[in-house]
C-alpha positions as CSV (number, residue, x, y, z in Angstrom):
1,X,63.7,89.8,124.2
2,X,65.0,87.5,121.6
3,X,67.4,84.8,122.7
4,X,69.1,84.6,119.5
5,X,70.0,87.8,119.8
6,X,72.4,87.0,122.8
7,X,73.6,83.9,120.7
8,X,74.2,86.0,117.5
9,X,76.3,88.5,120.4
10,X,78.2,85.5,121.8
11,X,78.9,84.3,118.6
12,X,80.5,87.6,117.6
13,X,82.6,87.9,120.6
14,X,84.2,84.2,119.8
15,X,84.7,84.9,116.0
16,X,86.1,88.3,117.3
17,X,88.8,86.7,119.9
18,X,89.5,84.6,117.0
19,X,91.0,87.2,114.8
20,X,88.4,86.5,112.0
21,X,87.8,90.6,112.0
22,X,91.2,91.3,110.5
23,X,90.2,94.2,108.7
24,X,88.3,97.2,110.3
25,X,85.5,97.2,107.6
26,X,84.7,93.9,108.3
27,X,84.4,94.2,112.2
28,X,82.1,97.6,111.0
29,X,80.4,95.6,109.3
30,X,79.7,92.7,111.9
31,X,79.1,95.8,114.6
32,X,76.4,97.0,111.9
33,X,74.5,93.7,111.6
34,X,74.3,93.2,115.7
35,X,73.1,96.3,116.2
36,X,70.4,96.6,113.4
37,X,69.1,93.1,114.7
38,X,69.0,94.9,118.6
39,X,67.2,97.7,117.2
40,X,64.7,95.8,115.6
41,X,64.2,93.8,118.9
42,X,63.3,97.1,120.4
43,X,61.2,97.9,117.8
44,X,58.6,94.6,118.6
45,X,59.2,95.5,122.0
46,X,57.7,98.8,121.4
47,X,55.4,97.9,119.2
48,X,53.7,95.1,121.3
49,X,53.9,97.2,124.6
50,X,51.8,100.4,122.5
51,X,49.2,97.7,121.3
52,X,49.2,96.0,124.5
């Protein structure tokens, strides 16, 4: 698994304790981002453990 992932997580979590998020479109939008960067760590997981 990608460690920048966790970073990019932590990151979030900070800016999100901040109060940067003010509006709920842009914590959607943050939410959105994290989670299309997991699922693409999942995908090479896959990928690599079918070719493996």
């Amino acid at each position: 698994m990608n460690h920048s992932l966790f970073v990019r997580i932590e990151f979030f979590y900070c800016q999100l304790q901040e109060g940067v998020y003010d509006h709920p479109f842009d914590l959607a939008v943050a939410l959105e981002a994290l989670a299309n960067r997991a699922w693409d760590d999942v995908d090479y997981l896959c990928n690599n453990i079918v070719e493996d």
